[in-house]
C-alpha positions as protocol buffer text, in pm:
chain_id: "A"
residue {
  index: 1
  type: UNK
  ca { x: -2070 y: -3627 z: 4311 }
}
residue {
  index: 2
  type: UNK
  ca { x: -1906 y: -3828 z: 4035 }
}
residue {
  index: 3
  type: UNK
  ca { x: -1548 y: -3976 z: 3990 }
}
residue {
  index: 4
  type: UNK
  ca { x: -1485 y: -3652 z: 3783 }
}
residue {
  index: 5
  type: UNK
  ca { x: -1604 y: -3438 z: 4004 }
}
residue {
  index: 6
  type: UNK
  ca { x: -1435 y: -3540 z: 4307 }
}
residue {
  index: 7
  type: UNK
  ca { x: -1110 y: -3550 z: 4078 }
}
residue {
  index: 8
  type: UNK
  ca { x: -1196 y: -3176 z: 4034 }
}
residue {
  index: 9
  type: UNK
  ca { x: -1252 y: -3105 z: 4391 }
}
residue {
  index: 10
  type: UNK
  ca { x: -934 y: -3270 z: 4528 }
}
residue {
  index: 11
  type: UNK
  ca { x: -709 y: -3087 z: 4247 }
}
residue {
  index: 12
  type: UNK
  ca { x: -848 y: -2802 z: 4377 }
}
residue {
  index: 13
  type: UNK
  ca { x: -868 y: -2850 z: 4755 }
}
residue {
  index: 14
  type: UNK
  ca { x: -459 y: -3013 z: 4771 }
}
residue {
  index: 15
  type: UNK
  ca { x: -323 y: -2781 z: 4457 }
}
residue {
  index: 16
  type: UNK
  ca { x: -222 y: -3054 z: 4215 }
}
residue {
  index: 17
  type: UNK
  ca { x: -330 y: -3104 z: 3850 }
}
residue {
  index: 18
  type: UNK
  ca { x: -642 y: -3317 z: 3785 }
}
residue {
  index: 19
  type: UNK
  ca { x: -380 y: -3588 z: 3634 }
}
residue {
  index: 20
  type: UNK
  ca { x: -189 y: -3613 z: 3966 }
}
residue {
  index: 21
  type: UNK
  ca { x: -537 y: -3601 z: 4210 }
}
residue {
  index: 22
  type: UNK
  ca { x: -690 y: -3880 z: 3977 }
}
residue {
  index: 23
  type: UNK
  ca { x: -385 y: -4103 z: 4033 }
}
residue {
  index: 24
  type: UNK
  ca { x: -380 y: -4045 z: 4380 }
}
residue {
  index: 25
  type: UNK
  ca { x: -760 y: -4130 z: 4392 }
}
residue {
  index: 26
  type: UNK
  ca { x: -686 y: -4460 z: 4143 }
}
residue {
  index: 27
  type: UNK
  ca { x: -416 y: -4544 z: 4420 }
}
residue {
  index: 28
  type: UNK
  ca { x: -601 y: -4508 z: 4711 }
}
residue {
  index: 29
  type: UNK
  ca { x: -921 y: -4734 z: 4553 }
}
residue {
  index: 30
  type: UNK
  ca { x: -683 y: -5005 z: 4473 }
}
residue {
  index: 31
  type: UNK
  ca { x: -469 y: -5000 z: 4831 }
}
residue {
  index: 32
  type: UNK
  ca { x: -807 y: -5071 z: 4955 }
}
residue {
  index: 33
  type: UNK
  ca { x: -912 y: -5320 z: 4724 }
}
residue {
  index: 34
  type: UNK
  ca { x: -617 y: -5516 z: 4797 }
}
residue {
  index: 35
  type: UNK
  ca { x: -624 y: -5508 z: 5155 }
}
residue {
  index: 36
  type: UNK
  ca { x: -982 y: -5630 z: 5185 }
}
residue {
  index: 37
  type: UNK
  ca { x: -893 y: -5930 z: 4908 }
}
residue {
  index: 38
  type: UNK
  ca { x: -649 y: -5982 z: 5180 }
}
residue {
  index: 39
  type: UNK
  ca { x: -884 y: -6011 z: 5455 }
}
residue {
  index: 40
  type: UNK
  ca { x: -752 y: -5681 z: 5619 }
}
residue {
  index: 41
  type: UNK
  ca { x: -901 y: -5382 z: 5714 }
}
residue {
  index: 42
  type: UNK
  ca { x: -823 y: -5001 z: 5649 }
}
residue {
  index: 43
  type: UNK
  ca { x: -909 y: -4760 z: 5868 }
}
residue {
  index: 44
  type: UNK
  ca { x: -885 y: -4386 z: 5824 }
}
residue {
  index: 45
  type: UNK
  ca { x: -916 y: -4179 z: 6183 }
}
residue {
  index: 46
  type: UNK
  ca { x: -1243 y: -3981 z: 6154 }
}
residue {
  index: 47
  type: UNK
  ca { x: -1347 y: -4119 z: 5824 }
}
residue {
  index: 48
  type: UNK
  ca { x: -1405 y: -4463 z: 5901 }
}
residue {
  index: 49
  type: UNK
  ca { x: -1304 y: -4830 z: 5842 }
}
residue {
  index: 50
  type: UNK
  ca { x: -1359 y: -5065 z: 5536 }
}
residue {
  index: 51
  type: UNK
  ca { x: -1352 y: -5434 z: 5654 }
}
residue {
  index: 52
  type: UNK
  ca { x: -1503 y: -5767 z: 5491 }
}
residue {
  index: 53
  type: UNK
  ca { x: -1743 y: -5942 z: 5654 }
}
residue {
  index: 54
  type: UNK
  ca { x: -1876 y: -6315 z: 5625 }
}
residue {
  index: 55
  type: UNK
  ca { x: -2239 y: -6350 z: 5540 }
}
residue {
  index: 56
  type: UNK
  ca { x: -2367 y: -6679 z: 5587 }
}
residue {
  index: 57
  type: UNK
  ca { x: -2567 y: -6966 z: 5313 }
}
residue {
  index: 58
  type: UNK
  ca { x: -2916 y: -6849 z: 5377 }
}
residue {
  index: 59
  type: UNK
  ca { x: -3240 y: -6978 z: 5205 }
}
residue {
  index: 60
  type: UNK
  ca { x: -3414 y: -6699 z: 5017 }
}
residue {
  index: 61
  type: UNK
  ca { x: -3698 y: -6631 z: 4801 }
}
residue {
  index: 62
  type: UNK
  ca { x: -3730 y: -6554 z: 4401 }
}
residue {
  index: 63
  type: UNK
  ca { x: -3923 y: -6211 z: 4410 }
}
residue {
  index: 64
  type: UNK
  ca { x: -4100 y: -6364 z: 4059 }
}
residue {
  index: 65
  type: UNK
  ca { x: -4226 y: -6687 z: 4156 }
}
residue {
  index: 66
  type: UNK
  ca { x: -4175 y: -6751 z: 4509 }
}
residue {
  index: 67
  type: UNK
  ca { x: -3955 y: -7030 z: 4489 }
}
residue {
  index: 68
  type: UNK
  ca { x: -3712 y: -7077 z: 4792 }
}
residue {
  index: 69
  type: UNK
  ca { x: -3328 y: -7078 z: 4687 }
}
residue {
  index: 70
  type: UNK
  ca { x: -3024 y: -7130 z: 4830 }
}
residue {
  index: 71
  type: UNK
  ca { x: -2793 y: -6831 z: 4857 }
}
residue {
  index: 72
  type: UNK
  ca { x: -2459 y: -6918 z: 4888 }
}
residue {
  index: 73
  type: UNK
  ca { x: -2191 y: -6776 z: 5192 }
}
residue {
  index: 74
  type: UNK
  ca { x: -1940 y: -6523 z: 5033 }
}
residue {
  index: 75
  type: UNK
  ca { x: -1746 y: -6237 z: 5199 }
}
residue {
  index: 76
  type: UNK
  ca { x: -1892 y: -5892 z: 5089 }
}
residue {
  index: 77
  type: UNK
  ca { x: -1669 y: -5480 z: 5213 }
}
residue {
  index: 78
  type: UNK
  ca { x: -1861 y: -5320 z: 5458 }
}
residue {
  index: 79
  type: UNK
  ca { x: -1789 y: -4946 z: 5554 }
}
residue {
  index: 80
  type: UNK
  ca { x: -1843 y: -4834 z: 5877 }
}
residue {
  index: 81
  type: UNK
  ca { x: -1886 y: -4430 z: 5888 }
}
residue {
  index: 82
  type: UNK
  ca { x: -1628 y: -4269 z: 6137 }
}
residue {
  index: 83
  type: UNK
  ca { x: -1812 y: -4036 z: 6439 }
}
residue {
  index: 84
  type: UNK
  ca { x: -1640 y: -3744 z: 6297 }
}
residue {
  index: 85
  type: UNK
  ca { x: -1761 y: -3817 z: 5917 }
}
residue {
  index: 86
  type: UNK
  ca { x: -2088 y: -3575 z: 5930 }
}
């Protein structure tokens, strides 16, 4: 399922126009997306919980040549599926 799609399918599901469900949709994304630049986390009762998560500098490998490189730390979203997702 697409962007479009699940436009489509919450229109349908909640009775609104496909204008209304994608701005609800574009809201929701960027709610999240500013809570997690914030360091927060969001969590949705049997859905789950989006959180960001420190990954360490690690030494890796170029796939092409086999050269070790340094990967830098950064802070990457992580979702964690809720028990009553599937």
């Amino acid at each position: 399922m697409n962007k479009t799609e699940l436009v489509a399918a919450m229109a349908e599901k909640a009775g609104l126009t496909k204008v209304d469900a994608a701005k609800a949709l574009n809201a929701y994304v960027d709610v999240v997306k500013e809570q997690l630049k914030k360091g927060e986390k969001v969590t949705l009762i049997g859905f789950g919980t989006f959180d960001v998560v420190d990954r360490p500098a690690r030494t890796g490998r170029n796939p092409r040549t086999g050269a070790k490189i340094k990967i830098a730390a950064r802070k990457t979203p992580k979702f964690r599926a809720g028990k009553g997702l599937i």
